[in-house]
C-alpha positions as CSV (number, residue, x, y, z in Angstrom):
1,X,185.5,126.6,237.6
2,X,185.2,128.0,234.2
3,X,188.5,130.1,234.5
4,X,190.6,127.3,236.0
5,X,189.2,124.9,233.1
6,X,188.6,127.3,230.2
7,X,191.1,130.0,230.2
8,X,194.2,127.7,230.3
9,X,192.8,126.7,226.5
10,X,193.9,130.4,225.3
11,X,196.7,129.5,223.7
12,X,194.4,127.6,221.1
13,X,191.6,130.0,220.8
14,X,191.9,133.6,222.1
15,X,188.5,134.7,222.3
16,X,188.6,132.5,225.5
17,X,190.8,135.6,226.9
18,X,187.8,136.9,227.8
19,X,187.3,134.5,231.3
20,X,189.8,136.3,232.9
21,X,188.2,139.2,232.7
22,X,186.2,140.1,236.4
23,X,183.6,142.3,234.4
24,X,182.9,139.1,232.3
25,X,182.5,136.5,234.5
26,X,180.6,139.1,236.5
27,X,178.2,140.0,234.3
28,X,177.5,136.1,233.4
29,X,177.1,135.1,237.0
30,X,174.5,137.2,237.7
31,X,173.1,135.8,234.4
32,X,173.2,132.3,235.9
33,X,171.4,133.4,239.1
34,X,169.1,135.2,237.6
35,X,168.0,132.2,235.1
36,X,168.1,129.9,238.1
37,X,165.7,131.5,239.9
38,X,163.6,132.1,236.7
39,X,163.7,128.9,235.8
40,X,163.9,126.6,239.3
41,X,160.6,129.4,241.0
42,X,158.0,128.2,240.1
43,X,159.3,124.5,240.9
44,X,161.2,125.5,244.2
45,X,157.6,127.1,245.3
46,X,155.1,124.7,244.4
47,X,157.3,122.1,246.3
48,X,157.0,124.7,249.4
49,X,153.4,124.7,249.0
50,X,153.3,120.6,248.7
51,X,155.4,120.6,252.7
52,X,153.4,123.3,253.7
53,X,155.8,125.5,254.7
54,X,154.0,128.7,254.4
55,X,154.2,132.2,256.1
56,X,152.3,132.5,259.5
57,X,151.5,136.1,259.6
58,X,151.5,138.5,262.8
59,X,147.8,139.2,264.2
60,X,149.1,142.3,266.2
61,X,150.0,144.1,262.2
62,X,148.0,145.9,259.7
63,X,145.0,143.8,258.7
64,X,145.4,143.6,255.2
65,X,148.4,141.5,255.8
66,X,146.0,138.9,257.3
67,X,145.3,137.9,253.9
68,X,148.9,136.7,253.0
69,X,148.8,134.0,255.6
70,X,149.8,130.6,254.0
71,X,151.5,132.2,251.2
72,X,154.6,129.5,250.9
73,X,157.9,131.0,252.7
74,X,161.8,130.3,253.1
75,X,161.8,131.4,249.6
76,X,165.6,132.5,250.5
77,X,166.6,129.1,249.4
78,X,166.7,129.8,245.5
79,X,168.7,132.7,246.2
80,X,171.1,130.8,248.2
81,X,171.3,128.0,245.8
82,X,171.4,129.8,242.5
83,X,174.1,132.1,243.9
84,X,176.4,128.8,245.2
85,X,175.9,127.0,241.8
86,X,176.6,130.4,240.0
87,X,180.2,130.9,241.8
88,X,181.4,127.7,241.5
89,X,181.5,128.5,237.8
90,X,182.4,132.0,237.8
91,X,184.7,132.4,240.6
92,X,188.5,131.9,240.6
93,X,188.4,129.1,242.9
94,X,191.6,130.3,244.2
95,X,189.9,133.6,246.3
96,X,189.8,132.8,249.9
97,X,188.2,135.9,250.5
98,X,185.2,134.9,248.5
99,X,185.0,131.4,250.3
100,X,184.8,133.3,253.4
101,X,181.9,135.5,252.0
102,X,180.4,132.0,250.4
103,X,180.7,130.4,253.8
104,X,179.4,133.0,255.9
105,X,176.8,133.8,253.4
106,X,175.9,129.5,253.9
107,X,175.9,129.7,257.6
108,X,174.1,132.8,258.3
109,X,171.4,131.1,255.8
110,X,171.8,127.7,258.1
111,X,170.4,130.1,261.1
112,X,167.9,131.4,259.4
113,X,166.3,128.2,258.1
114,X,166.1,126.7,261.6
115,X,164.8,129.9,262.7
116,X,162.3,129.2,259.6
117,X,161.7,125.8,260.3
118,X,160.4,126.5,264.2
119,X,157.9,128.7,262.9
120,X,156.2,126.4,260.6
121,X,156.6,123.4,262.7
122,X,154.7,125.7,266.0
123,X,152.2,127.5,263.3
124,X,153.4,130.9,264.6
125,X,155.5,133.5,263.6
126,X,157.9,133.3,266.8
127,X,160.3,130.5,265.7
128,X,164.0,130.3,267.4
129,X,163.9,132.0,270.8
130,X,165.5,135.5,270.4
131,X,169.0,134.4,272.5
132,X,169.6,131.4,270.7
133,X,169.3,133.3,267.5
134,X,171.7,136.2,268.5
135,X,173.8,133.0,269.8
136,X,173.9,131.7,266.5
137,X,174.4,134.9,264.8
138,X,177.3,135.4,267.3
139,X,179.4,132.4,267.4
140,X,179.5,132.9,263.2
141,X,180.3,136.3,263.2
142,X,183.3,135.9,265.6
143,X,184.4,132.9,263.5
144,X,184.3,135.1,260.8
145,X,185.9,138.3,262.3
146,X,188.5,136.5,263.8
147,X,189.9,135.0,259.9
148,X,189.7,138.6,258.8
149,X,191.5,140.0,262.1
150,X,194.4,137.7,261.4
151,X,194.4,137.9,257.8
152,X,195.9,141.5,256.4
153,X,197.4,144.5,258.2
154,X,195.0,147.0,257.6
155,X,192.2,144.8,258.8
156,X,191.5,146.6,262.1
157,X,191.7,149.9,260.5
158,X,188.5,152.0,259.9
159,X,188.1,154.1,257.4
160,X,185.8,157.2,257.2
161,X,184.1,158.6,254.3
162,X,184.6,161.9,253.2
163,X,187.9,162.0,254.2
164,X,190.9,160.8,251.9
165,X,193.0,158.3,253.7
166,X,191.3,159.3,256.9
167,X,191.4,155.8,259.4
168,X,191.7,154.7,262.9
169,X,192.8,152.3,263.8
170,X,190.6,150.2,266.3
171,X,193.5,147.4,267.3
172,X,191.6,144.4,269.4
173,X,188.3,146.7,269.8
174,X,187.7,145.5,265.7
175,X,187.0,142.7,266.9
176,X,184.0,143.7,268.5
177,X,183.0,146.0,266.3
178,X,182.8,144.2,263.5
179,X,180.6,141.3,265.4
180,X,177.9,144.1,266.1
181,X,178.0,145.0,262.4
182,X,177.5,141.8,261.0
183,X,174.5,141.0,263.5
184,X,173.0,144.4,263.2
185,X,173.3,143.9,259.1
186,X,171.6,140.6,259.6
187,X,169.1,141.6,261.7
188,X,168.2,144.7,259.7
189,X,167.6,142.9,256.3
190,X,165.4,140.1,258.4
191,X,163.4,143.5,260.0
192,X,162.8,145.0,256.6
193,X,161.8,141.5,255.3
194,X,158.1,142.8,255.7
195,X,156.1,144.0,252.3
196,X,156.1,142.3,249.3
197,X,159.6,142.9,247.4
198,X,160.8,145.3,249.8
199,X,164.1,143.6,250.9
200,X,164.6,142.0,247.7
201,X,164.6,145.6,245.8
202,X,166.9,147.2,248.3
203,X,169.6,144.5,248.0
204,X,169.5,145.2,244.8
205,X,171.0,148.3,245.1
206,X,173.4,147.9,247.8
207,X,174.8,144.7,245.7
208,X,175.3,146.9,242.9
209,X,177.1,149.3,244.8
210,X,178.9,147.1,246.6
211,X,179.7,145.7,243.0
212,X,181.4,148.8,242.1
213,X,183.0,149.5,245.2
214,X,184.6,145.9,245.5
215,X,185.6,146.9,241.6
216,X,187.6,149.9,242.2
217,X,189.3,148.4,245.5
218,X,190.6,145.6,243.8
219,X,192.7,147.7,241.4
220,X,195.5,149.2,242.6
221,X,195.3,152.6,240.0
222,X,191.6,153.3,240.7
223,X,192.2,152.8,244.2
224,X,195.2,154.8,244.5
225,X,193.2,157.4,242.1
226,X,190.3,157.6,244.8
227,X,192.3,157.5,247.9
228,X,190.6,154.6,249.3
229,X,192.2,151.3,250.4
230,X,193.6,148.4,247.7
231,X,192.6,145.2,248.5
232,X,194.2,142.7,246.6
233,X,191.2,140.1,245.4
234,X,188.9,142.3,246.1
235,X,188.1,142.2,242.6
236,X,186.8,138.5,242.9
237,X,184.1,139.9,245.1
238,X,182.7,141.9,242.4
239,X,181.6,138.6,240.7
240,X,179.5,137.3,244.3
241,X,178.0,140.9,244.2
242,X,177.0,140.5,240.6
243,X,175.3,136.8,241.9
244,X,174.1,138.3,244.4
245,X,172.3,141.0,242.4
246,X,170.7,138.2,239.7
247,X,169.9,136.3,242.6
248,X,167.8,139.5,243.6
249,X,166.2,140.1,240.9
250,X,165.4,136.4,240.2
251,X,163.5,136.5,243.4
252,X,161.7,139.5,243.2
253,X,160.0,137.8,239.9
254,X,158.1,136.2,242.1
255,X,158.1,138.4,245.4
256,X,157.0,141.1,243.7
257,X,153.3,142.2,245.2
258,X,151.1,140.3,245.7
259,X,153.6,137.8,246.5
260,X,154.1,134.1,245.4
261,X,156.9,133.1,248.1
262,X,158.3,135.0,250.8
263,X,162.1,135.4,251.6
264,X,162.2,133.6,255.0
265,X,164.6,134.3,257.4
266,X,166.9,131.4,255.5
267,X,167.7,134.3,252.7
268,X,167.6,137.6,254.4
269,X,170.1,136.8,257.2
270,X,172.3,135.4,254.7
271,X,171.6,138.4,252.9
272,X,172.7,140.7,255.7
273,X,175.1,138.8,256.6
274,X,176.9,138.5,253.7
275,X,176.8,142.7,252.8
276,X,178.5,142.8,256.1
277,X,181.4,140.5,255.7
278,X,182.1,142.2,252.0
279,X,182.1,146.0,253.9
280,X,184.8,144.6,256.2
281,X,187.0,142.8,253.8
282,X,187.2,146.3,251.3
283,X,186.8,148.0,254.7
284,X,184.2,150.1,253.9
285,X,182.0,149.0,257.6
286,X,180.8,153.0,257.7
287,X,180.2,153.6,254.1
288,X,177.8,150.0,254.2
289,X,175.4,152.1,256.5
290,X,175.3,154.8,254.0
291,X,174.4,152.6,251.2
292,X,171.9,150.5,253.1
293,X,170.6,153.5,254.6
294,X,166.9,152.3,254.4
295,X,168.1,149.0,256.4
296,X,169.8,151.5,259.1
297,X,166.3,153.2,259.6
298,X,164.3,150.0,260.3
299,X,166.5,148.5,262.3
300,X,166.8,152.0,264.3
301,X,163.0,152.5,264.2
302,X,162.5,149.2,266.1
303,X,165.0,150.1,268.4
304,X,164.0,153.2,269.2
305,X,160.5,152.2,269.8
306,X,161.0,149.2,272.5
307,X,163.6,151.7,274.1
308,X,161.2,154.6,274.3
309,X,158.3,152.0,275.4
310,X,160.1,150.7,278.2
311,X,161.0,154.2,279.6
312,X,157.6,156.1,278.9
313,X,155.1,153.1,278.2
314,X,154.3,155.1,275.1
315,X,155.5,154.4,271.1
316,X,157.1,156.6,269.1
317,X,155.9,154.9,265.7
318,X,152.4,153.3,265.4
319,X,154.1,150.4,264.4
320,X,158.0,149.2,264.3
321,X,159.8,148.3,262.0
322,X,159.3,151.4,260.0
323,X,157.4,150.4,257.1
324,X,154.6,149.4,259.0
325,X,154.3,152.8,260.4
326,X,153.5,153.8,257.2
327,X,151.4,151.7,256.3
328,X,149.2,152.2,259.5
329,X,149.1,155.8,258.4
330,X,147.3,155.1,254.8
331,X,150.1,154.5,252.3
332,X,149.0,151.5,250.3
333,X,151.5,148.5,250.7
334,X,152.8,148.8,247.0
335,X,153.2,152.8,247.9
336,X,155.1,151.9,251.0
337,X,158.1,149.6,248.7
338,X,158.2,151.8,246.2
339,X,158.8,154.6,248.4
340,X,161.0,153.2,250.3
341,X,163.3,151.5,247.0
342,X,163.6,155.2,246.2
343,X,165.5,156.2,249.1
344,X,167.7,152.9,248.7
345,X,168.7,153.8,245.5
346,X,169.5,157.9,246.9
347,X,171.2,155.9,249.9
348,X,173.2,154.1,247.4
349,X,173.8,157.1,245.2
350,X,175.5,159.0,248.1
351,X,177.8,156.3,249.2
352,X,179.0,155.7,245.7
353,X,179.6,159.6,245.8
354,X,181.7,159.8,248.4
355,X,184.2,158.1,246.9
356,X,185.1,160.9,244.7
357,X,184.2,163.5,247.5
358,X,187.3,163.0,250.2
């Protein structure tokens, strides 16, 4: 809003140059979230508190968990909000490819509160039956996928790290493809939604990767430079990634152990969601599984283990997803996040890496 309404006034003062700048309005819009959620917590969660919509916590989990029960939930919902308000005035409200990401982002959210709202109305922590979920999930995704199949020409090709200009193209069979990354992204954020500023912290750093990445594919010279793909626009989405980051951090404020609010599945299948539709549009779908390597692990460690128990009626971890395997094992919860934030931020540290190493 700010560029369409601000920048035109230039040619009377040119310090307002500066709005056109995507590094500006970047660094502002995750100012914005960031405030919001500062400023609108503590209001958003006593209100949560007031309705009673708080957390019903698993009896079949580590005990000390036990303790968080009726700590107030769907905490996703300042995220969501603050990162809305935050691009309507730092976007170009021309980019269609960030409406996509806004809309997705929105919808995938939509799921997730009703998914929310089940389990507080039932007092259990079951809420939306698992088909109608991935039905939900679904009938998004291939919304979504098909605008982007129809939209560019490279948008069935897939790119592989490490190699320059490496891709193959996947014709039709995108299409399907890219629906199972954007539910498996989805669904991995929601699994690793489980200790106290776990999630938030690791979206922290595969926003600011994805930050940089978007960056550098929206300019045709560092693109060209790096031998990875131009996307024209893609610059746009380094503003939403920047939202997304303040948003974040915002949250953790308060998600931080011992937590005030929890996520919710209304904010981390948005979350998911929304990393997933940004990896397609810059086409980086491989290179998003290297930078939310940690994601990858949880969503594989659950996997694994209901796989494994069906054939040999015996479990690989003492607990799935992940983090609760450690956590069954002795590591302290706070031991367990931090932990696992290091290996995001290595995660995200590789990916960025390989960039320069093709």
């Amino acid at each position: 809003m700010f560029l369409e309404f601000v920048y035109p006034l230039v040619r009377y003062w040119t310090a307002l140059n500066v709005f056109q700048y995507i590094t500006f309005r970047g660094a502002y819009a995750a100012l914005t979230t960031l405030l919001i959620c500062y400023t609108a917590g503590p209001g958003i969660i006593e209100n949560l508190r007031k309705l009673k919509i708080r957390q019903s916590i698993r009896d079949d989990g580590p005990t000390s968990h036990l303790k968080k029960s009726g700590t107030p939930t769907m905490g996703g919902i300042m995220i969501i909000i603050s990162v809305v308000i935050s691009m309507l005035l730092w976007q170009d409200l021309d980019s269609e490819i960030v409406w996509i990401c806004l809309a997705s982002f929105a919808a995938f959210g939509l799921v997730g509160f009703i998914d929310d709202f089940l389990k507080i109305k039932a007092h259990n922590s079951k809420g939306l039956p698992a088909w109608a979920k991935l039905a939900g999930l679904f009938v998004i995704s291939v919304g979504v996928v098909l605008v982007l199949f129809f939209s560019g020409e490279q948008s069935t090709a897939l790119f592989i790290p490490f190699m320059k200009n490496a891709a193959v193209d996947l014709g039709v069979f995108w299409i399907i493809f890219a629906v199972i990354l954007i539910i498996g992204e989805s669904n991995a954020v929601n699994l690793s939604d489980g200790l106290d500023g776990l999630a938030a912290g690791l979206l922290i750093f595969v926003f600011i990767t994805l930050a940089i990445i978007t960056y550098l594919s929206g300019r045709a010279d560092y693109s060209s430079y790096l031998g990875i793909p131009f996307i024209e626009g893609a610059g746009e989405l380094t503003v939403l990634c920047l939202a997304l980051v303040g948003a974040c951090v915002g949250f953790l404020w308060f998600n931080a152990h011992p937590a005030e609010v929890f996520m919710g599945d209304v904010g981390s299948l948005a979350l998911g969601g929304v990393i997933a539709v940004i990896s397609l549009i810059i086409k980086k779908e491989i290179l998003i599984l290297i930078a939310g390597g940690v994601f990858v692990l949880e969503a594989a460690s659950v996997i694994i283990q209901v796989l494994y128990y069906k054939w040999k009626r015996q479990r690989v971890f003492k607990m799935a997803p992940l983090h609760h395997h450690f956590e069954l094992s002795g590591w302290a919860e706070t031991k367990v996040v931090t932990r696992f934030w290091i290996l995001g931020a290595l995660f995200a540290i590789i990916a960025l890496l390989t960039l320069k190493i093709q």
